[in-house]
N, C-alpha and C positions, 0 to 999 in steps of 0.2 A: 821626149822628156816633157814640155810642155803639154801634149794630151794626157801625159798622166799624172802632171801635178792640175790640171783641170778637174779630170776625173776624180781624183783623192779631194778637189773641196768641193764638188758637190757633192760627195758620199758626203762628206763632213757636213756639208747644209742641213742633207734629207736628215742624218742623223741628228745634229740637233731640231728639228724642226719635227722629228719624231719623238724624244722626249719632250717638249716644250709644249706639244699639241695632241700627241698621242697618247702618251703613256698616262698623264693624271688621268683622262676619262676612262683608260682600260683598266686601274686601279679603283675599285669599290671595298668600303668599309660598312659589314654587314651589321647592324647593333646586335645587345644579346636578345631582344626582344622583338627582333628582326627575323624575317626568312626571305632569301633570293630565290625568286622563280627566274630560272635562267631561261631565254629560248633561242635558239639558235638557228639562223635562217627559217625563221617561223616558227619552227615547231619545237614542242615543250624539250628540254634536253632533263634538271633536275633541279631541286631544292638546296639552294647552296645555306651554311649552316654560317652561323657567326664568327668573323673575321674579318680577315683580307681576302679581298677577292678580283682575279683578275677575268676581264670581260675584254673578249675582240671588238671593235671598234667596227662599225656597220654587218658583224657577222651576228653578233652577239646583243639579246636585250635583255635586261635586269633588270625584274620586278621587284619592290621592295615591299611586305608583309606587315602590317603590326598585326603581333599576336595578343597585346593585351586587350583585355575587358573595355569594350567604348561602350560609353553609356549616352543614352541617345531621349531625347524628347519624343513621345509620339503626339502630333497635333491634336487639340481639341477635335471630339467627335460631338457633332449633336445630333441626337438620335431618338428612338423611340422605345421604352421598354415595354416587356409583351403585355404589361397589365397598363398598357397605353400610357405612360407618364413622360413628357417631354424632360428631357436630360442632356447635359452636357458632360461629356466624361473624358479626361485627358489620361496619360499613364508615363512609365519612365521603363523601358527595356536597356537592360545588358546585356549583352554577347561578345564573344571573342571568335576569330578565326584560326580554329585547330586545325585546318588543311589547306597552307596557301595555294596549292597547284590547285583546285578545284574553286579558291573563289578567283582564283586568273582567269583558268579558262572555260568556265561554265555558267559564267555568270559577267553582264558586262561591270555591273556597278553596286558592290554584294552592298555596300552601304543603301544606296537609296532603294533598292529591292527589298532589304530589311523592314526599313520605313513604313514601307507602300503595305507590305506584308503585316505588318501590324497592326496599320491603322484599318484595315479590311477585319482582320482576324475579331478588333475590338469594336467594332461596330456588329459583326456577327454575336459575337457572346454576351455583349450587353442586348442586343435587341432578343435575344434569345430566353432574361433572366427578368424576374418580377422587380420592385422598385426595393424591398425589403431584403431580396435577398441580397441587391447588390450595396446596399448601405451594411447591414450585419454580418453579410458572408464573403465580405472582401478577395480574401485569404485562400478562398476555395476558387474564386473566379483567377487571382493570381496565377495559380498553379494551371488551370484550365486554358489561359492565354499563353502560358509558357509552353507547355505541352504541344498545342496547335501551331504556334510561331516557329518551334524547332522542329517540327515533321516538315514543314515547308523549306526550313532554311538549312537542313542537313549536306542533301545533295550540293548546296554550294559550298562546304567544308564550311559552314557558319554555326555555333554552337550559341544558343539561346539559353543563358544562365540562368535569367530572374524578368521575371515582367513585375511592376507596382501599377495599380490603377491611383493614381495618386489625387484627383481632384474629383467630386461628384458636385456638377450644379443644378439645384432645383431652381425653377421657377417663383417670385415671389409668392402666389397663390396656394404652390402646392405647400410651399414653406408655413405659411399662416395656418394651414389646414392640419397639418403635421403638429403645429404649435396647441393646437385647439384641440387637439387628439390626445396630446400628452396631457394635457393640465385638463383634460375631462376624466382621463387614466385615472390621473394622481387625486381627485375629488372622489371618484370610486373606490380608490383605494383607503383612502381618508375614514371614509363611510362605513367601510367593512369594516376597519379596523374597532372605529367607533362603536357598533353594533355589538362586534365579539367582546369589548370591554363590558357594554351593560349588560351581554348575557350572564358573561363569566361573574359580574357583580351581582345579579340576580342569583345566581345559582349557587354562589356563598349565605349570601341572605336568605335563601330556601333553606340551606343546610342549617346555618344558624336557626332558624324559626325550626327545625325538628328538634334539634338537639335541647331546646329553651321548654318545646312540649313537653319531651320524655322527661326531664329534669326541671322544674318549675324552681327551683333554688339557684338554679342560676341566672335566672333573671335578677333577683334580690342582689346577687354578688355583681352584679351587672351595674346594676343600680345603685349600689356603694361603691364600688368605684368611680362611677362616674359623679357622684356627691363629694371626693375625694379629690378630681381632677378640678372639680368648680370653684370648691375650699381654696384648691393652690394659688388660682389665680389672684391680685390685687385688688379685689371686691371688699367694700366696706358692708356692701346688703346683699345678699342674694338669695329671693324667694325661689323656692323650688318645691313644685305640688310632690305630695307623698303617695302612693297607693296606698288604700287601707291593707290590700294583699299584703303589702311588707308585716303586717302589726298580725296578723292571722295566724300566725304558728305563737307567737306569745300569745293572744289571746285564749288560744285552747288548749296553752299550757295553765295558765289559769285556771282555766274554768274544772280541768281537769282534778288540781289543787281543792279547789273549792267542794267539790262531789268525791273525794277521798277526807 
């Protein structure tokens, strides 16, 4: 009888000494934005889904997944572009991992491979691109480092959403140069404009000057008017020379008078 009241308290030990020490660590709680790569004496066993999950204790290891979108810094690059311009360009990549079992075990550390992978990817495409196109064409380079970064990071079940090239830094030099470029633009522009006014000014006054030829009477109306806008003004005196022209059609209606 005593060996078997021995016997019943040490079952009774292991037993609590099994739930006390065993069972929390073989209970896992999966989030919903979670995925469990489960492996089981080494090798991959399956994808446990959001839950409770229970895991053997030295048989069993569980990976835990975020599936959302991390958004990641990539380092300043200082580099070279092909029309030789020294530049500094940093960027902002998202991705998410849409295959946990593939970034377990095909990759040791799918975050900083990401990293490494982009900032290579963006030193290729900027050194690749003129200075102009990378200040104007943003948007197109975006799409071009997205592209390149998720053919690289596919095989790791890593899905590469969005790349932003978010900083471009020139050089003071080049910046001054830029500045002396635009405000020499805008003086050209200035010029032209100026120009096209006194043609198009000229080319009113040309028309005006035929239309004054064919019609000589409208000078005279020309001419009283503006005798009318002088009157309006607040003038106590105002000399104003006459053409005898104006007096020439009375004149040789007189004279005409005179010889009938």
């Amino acid at each position: 009888m005593p060996i078997v009241a021995n016997t019943a308290i040490w079952i009774l030990i292991i037993g609590v000494l099994f739930v006390v020490f065993v069972v929390p660590s073989a209970i896992r709680i999966i989030r919903e934005w979670e995925r469990g790569v489960l492996l089981r004496l080494g090798r991959y066993h399956s994808v446990k889904a959001p839950g409770i999950r229970f895991v053997w204790p030295i048989i069993d290891k569980l990976w835990l997944m975020d599936l959302r979108i991390v958004t990641m810094d990539v380092a300043k690059q200082e580099m070279m572009t092909r029309d030789n311009v020294p530049v500094t360009v940093d960027a902002v990549i998202y991705f998410q991992v849409v295959n946990a079992e593939d970034a377990i075990i095909k990759v040791e550390n799918y975050v900083k491979a990401t990293s490494l992978i982009a900032q290579t990817t963006l030193r290729s495409v900027v050194g690749q691109s003129e200075l102009d196109e990378l200040l104007a064409q943003r948007d197109k380079l975006n799409q071009q480092l997205q592209t390149i970064i998720d053919e690289q990071t596919e095989p790791w079940g890593v899905k590469v959403t969005a790349v932003e090239i978010r900083d471009v830094i020139l050089p003071e030099g080049m910046k001054r140069s830029m500045a002396n470029q635009a405000e020499t633009e805008r003086m050209r522009r200035a010029k032209v404009i100026n120009a096209e006014g006194e043609f198009q000014a000229a080319q009113k006054l040309a028309d005006a000057a035929a239309i004054i030829a064919k019609n000589p009477q409208a000078l005279q109306l020309r001419f009283l008017q503006t005798l009318t806008e002088v009157a309006s003004e607040h003038n106590s005196t105002t000399i104003f020379p006459v053409p005898l022209d104006l007096f020439t059609p009375f004149l040789k209606a007189a004279q005409r008078d005179k010889e009938g």
